[in-house]
C-alpha positions as a printed Julia matrix, in Angstrom:
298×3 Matrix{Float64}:
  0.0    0.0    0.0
  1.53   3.25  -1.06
  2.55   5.35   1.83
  0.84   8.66   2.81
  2.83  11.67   3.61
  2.43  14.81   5.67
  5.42  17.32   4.87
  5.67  20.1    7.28
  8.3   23.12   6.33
  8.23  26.73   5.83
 11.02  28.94   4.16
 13.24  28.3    0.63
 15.52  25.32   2.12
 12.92  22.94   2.65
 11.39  23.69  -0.87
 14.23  20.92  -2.52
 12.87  18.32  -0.36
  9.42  18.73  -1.04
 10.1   18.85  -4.73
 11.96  16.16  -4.39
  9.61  13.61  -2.52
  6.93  14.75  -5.82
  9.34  13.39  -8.21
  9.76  10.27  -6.58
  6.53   9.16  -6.45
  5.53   9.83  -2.82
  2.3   10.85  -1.87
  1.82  13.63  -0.56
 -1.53  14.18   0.91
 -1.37  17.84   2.87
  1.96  20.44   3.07
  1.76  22.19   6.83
  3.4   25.72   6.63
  3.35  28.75   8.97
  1.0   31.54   8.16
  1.31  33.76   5.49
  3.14  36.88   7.03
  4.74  40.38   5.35
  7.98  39.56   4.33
  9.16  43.16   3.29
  8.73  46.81   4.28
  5.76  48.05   2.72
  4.77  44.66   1.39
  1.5   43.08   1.55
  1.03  39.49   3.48
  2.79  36.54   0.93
  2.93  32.96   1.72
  5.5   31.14   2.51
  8.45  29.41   0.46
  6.78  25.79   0.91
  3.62  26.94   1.19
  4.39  28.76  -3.03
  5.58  25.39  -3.95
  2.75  23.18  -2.79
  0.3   25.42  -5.02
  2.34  25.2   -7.89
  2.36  21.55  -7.31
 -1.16  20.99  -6.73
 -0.82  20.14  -3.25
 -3.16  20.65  -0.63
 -1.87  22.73   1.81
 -2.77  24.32   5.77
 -0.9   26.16   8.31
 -2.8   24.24  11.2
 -0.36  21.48  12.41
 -3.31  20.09  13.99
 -4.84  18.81  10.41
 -1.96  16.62  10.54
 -4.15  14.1   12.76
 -7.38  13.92  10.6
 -6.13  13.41   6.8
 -5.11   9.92   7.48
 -1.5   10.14   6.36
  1.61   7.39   7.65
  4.1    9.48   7.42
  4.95  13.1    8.55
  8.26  14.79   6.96
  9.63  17.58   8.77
 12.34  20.41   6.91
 12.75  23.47   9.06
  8.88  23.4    9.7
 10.03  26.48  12.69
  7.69  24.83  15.27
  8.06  22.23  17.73
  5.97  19.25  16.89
  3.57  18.87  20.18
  3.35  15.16  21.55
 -0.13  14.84  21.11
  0.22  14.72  17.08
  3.61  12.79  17.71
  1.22  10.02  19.26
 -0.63  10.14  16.57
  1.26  10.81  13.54
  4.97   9.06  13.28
  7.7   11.48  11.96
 11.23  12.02  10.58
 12.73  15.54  10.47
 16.03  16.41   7.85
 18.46  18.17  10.31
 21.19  21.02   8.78
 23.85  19.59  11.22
 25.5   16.67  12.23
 23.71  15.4   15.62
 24.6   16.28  18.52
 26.22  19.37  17.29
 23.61  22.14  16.69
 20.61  20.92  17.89
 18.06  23.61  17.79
 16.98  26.2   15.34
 20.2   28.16  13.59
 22.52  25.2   13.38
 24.16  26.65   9.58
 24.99  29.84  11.55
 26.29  28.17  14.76
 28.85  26.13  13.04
 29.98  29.14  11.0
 30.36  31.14  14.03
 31.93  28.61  15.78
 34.15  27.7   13.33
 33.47  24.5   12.5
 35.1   22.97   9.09
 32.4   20.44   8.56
 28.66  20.25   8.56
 25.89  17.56   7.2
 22.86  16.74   7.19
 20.87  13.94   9.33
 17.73  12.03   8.93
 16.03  11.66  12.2
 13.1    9.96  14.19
 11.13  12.85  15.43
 10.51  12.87  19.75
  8.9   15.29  22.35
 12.79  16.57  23.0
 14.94  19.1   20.77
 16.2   17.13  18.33
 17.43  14.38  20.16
 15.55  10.94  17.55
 18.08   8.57  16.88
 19.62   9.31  13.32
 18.25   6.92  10.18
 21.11   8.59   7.22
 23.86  11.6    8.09
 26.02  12.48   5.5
 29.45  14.82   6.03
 30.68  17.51   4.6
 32.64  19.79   4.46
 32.07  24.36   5.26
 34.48  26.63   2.75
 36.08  28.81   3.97
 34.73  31.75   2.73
 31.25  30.4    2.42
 28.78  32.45   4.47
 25.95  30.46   5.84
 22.79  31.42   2.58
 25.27  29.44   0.59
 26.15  26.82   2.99
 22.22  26.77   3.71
 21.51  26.46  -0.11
 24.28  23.62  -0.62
 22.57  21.3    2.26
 18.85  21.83   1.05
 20.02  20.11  -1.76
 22.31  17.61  -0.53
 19.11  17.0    1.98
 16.78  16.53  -0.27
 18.8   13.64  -2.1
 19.28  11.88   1.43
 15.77  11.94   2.35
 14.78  10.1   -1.02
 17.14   7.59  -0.18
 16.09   7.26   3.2
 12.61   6.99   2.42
 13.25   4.71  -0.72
 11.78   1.71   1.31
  9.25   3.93   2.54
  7.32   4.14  -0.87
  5.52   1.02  -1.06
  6.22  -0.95   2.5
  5.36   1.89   4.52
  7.32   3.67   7.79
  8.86   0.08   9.04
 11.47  -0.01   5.64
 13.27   3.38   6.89
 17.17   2.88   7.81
 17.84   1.07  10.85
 18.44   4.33  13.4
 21.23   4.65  15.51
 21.37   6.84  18.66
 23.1   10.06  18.49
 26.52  10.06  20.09
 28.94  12.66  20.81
 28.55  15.96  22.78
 25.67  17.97  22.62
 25.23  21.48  21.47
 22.46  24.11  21.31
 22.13  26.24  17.97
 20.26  29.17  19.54
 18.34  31.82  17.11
 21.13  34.51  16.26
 20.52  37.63  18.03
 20.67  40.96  16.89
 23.85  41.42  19.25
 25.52  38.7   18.07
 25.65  40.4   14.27
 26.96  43.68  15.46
 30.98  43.71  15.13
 32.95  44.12  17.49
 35.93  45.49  16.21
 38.44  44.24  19.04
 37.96  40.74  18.09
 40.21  38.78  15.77
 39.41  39.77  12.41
 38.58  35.72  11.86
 35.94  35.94  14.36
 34.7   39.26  12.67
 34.52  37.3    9.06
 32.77  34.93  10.55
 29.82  37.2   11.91
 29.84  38.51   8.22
 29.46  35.02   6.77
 26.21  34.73   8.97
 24.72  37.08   7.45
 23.37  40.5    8.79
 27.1   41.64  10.21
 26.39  45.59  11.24
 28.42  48.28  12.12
 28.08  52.11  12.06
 29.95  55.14  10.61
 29.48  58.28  11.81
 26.64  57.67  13.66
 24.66  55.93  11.28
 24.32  52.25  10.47
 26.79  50.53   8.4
 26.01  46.84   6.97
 28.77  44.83   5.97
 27.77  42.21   3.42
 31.07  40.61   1.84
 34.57  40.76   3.45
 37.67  38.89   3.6
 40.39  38.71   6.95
 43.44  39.47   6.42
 46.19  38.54   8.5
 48.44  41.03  10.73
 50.22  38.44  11.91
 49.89  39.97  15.34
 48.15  43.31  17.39
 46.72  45.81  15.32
 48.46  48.55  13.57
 45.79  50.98  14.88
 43.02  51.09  17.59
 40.59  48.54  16.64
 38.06  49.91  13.78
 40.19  52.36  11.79
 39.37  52.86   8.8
 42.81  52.08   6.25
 41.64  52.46   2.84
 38.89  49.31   2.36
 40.38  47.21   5.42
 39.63  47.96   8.63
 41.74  47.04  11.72
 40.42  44.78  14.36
 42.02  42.8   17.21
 44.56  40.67  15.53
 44.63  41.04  11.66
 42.45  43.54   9.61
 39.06  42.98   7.89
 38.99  44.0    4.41
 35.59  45.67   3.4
 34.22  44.02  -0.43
 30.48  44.78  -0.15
 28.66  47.39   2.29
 25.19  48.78   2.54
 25.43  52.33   4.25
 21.48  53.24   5.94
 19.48  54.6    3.65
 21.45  53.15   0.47
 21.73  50.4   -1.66
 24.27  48.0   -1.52
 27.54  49.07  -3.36
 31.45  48.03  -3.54
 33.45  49.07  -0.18
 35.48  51.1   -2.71
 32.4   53.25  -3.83
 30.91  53.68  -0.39
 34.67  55.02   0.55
 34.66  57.37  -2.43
 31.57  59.13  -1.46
 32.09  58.78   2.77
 35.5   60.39   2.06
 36.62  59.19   5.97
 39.42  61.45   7.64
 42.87  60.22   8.57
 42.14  57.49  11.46
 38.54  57.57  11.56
 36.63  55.0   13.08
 33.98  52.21  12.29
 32.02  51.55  15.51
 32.67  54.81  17.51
């Protein structure tokens, strides 16, 4: 008896997963997504990623997690749905949620941007049973690989929706016809445990007496702001660049397109000053015209 599935996500990265389950045959029976919300100054209420592709795919589709329970499906598949899964439906409904990390590490709901932050030089993705704790199933499929190091985390994001998508076909190969029993044999997760807290708005501003590694690292993220006489300043591409030890200025100078920080320099690519469009560091400096030893951050 073909298998009935439930898939619960909400922005752009779980879109390759959904498409993908369509084009291998599984059926899909109802697509759960949050509410349509404004998604832009000015903007009128849109729906969400998922929620766009389930139309176009002639899916039925509800942002009440509750319908889960009464449409009779097997199955439920879970891609950053943004909403913890209450036991009552868990009872109910079995599930399997695709993870951006590799378990243990990053459980929780910014895992990309934790292991940027933190430095990590791999990632993955995992297939796991769904329980009443935060992400703690046992793991059905994890697969390994590796962060660039200039990758910021929309990229990173991007490159495991995909990779995701192709794991969760596989894992749910056996799935199609001989229902929820044929998934992977799971295995517990093992290893220490870490929490991928939601990114705060502190945690993008730069801080200009860190290492300029650390500060490349809040860019990555996504976000990174600083501010320049007065006003805000968003930094959208930058590279470190080594000093090779203290600062050759108080941290936050401004030295042509670099500016100093800790240990090393940051060098400035792409900015967004308020009130402007993005643009080059080098054409934001040609119209900001900064002063011998001016600041970023002051």
């Amino acid at each position: 008896m073909l298998t009935r599935i439930a898939f619960l996500g909400t922005p752009a990265a779980a879109v390759p997963s959904l498409e993908a389950l369509v084009r291998a045959g599984h059926s899909v029976s109802l697509v759960v997504s949050r509410p349509d919300r404004r998604r832009g100054r000015g903007s009128g209420i849109s729906p969400s990623p998922v929620k766009e592709a389930a139309l176009r795919l002639g899916l039925v589709v509800t942002d009440r997690l509750e319908d889960v329970v009464d449409v009779g499906v097997d199955l439920g598949v879970v891609v950053a749905y943004g909403r913890i899964i209450p036991a009552a439906v868990l009872h109910r409904v079995p599930m399997v949620n695709l993870h951006f990390s590799l378990l243990p590490r990053w459980r929780g709901a910014a895992p990309v941007e934790r292991a940027i932050l933190a430095g990590d030089r791999t990632t993955g993705v995992c297939l796991m049973t769904v329980e009443e704790g935060l992400d703690t199933g046992p793991v059905h499929a994890r697969v390994e690989v590796p962060i660039g190091p200039e990758e910021t985390a929309e990229e990173l994001r991007e490159r495991l929706a995909g990779l995701g998508a192709d794991v969760l076909v596989q894992g749910l190969k056996g799935v199609l016809t001989r229902g929820p029993g044929a998934l992977p044999e799971p295995e517990p997760q093992t290893g220490e445990t870490t929490y991928a807290a939601k990114i705060t708005p502190g945690e993008r501003e730069l801080h200009w007496e860190d290492p300029a590694e650390r500060l490349d690292r809040v860019v990555r993220i996504g976000g990174a702001r600083s501010t320049f006489r007065g006003r805000r300043l968003r930094v959208l591409r930058a590279v470190p660049i080594d000093g090779g030890g203290p600062a050759r200025a108080e941290p936050g100078t401004l030295m042509g397109t670099s500016v100093t920080a800790g240990t090393g320099a940051l060098e400035l690519l792409q900015v967004q000053p308020e009130g402007s469009r993005p643009m080059t560091a080098a054409d934001w400096l040609r119209g900001a015209r900064p002063v011998e030893g001016e600041r970023l951050g002051g």
